[in-house]
N, C-alpha and C positions, 0 to 999 in steps of 0.2 A: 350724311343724308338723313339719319333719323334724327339728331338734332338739331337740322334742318326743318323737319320738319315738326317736331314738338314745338320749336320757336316760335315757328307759323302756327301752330294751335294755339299756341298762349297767347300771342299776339290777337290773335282773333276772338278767344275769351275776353280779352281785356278789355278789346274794344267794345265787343258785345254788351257788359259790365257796364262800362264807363256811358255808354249811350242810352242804356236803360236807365240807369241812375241819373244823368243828365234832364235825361226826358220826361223823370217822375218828381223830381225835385220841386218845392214849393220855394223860390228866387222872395227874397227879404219879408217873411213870413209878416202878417199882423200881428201887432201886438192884442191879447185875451183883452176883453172888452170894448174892442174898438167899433164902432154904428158907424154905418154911411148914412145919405141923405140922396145922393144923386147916383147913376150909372150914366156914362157916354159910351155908345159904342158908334167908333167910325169906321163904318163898310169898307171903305177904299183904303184904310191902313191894314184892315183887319184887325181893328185894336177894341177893347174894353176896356175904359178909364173909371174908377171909382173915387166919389169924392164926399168930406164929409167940413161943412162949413163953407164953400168954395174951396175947400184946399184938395188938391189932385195928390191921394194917397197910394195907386199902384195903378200900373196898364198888365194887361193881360193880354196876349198872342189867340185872337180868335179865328173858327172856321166858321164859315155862313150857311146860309141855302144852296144848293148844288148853282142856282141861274141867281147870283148874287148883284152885277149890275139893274139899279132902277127898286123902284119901291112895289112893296107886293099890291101885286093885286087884283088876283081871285085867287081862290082854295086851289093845289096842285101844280101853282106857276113857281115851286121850289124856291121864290125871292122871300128875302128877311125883308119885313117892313121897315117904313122910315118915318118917323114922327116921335112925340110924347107921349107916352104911357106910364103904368105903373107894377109892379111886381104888385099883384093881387092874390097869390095863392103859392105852393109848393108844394110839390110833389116827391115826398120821401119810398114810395114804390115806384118812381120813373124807370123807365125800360135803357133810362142813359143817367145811370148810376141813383143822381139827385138831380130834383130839377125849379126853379123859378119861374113860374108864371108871369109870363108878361102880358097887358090888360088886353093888346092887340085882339080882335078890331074895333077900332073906336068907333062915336057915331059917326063922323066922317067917313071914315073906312067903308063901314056898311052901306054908305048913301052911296058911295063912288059904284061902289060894284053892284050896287042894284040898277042902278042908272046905266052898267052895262048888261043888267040880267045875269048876273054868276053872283056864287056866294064869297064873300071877301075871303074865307078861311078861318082858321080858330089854332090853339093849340099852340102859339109858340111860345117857346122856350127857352132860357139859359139854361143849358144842362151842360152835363158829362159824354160822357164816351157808351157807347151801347153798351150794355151789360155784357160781360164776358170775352171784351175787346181793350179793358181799361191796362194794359200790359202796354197796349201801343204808345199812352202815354201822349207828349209833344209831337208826336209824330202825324198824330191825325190831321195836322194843320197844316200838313203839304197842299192841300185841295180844301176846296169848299165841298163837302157833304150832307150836310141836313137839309131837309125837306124846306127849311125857312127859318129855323131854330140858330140860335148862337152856343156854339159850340167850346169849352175851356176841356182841361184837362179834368180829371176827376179831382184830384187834389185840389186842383186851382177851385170846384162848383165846390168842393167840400169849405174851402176858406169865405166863399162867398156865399152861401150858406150862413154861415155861421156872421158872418158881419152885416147881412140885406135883412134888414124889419122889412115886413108886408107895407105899402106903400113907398116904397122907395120909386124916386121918380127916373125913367129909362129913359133916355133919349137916343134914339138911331137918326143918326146921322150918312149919307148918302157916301 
C-alpha cells in the first residue's frame, strides 16, 4: 500500500514537472540577431506567424479577446481587431510581463465607430501573461482571455521582443 502510494506521488510529480517544462519551453528558439519585417496573426487558427523577407520563420499558439469572432469595434466589445497596422511602441513595465504596441485604431477604425457614436478603443497588445500568472505558462491558451490583446506565453513575448523593430508590419487576419 505505501508503495503504492509513493508511486502515485512520483508519478504525479513527474507529470507535474514534465507539463510545466513543456509548457515554458521556447519550441526551435531564434537564432541572436535575427529582424522580422512582418507579423500575421490568424484569429480563427489562433496563430501568430512571423516573417522576415517573405520567408515564414515561426508560428506561435495564441489567445485573443475573450468575444474573438468578427473585428473590433468599439472600446469594451473584448474583440482583437482585424486589419494592417504597425507595432509602434512597447511596453517593458506592461501588467503582462512585456508588451508590443500595436498601432490599432487606425483612421478607418476611428471613422467606423464614430459613424456609430462609440470610441473605437485603444491599447492593444501583443503581450505575455498577467504578471504573477506567467507559471501557467502554454496553458493560458485553453480559452480566449484578453480584453482584445494577442496573448503568447512570456517566453514566446520575450523572443518576440527581442526580434520586432518598432514598425514591423501586423496583419490580423479574421
Amino acid at each position: 500500500m505505501t508503495r503504492t502510494i509513493i508511486a502515485l506521488i512520483l508519478a504525479v510529480v513527474a507529470l507535474l514537472c514534465f507539463t510545466y517544462l513543456h509548457a515554458h519551453h521556447v519550441w526551435n528558439p531564434l537564432p541572436t540577431g535575427t529582424t522580422i519585417d512582418r507579423i500575421v496573426i490568424e484569429k480563427s487558427a489562433r496563430t501568430l506567424s512571423i516573417f522576415a523577407n517573405s520567408k515564414k520563420l515561426k508560428t506561435y499558439r495564441v489567445a485573443l479577446g475573450r468575444n474573438p469572432v468578427g473585428a473590433k469595434q468599439e472600446e469594451g466589445d473584448k474583440k482583437t481587431p482585424e486589419g494592417i497596422y504597425k507595432i509602434d511602441s512597447r511596453n517593458p513595465q506592461s501588467s503582462f510581463h512585456v508588451a508590443l504596441h500595436v498601432s490599432y485604431p487606425s483612421d478607418e477604425d476611428k471613422r467606423r465607430a464614430a459613424g456609430r457614436g462609440v470610441s473605437a478603443g485603444f491599447d492593444i497588445m501583443i503581450h505575455g501573461i498577467q504578471n504573477g500568472l506567467g507559471w501557467i505558462g502554454a496553458l493560458h491558451r485553453l480559452h480566449d482571455w484578453t480584453a482584445g490583446c494577442i496573448a503568447v506565453t512570456d517566453e514566446e513575448i520575450e523572443e518576440l521582443w527581442r526580434v520586432t523593430p518598432d514598425g514591423t508590419t501586423v496583419e490580423i487576419r479574421p
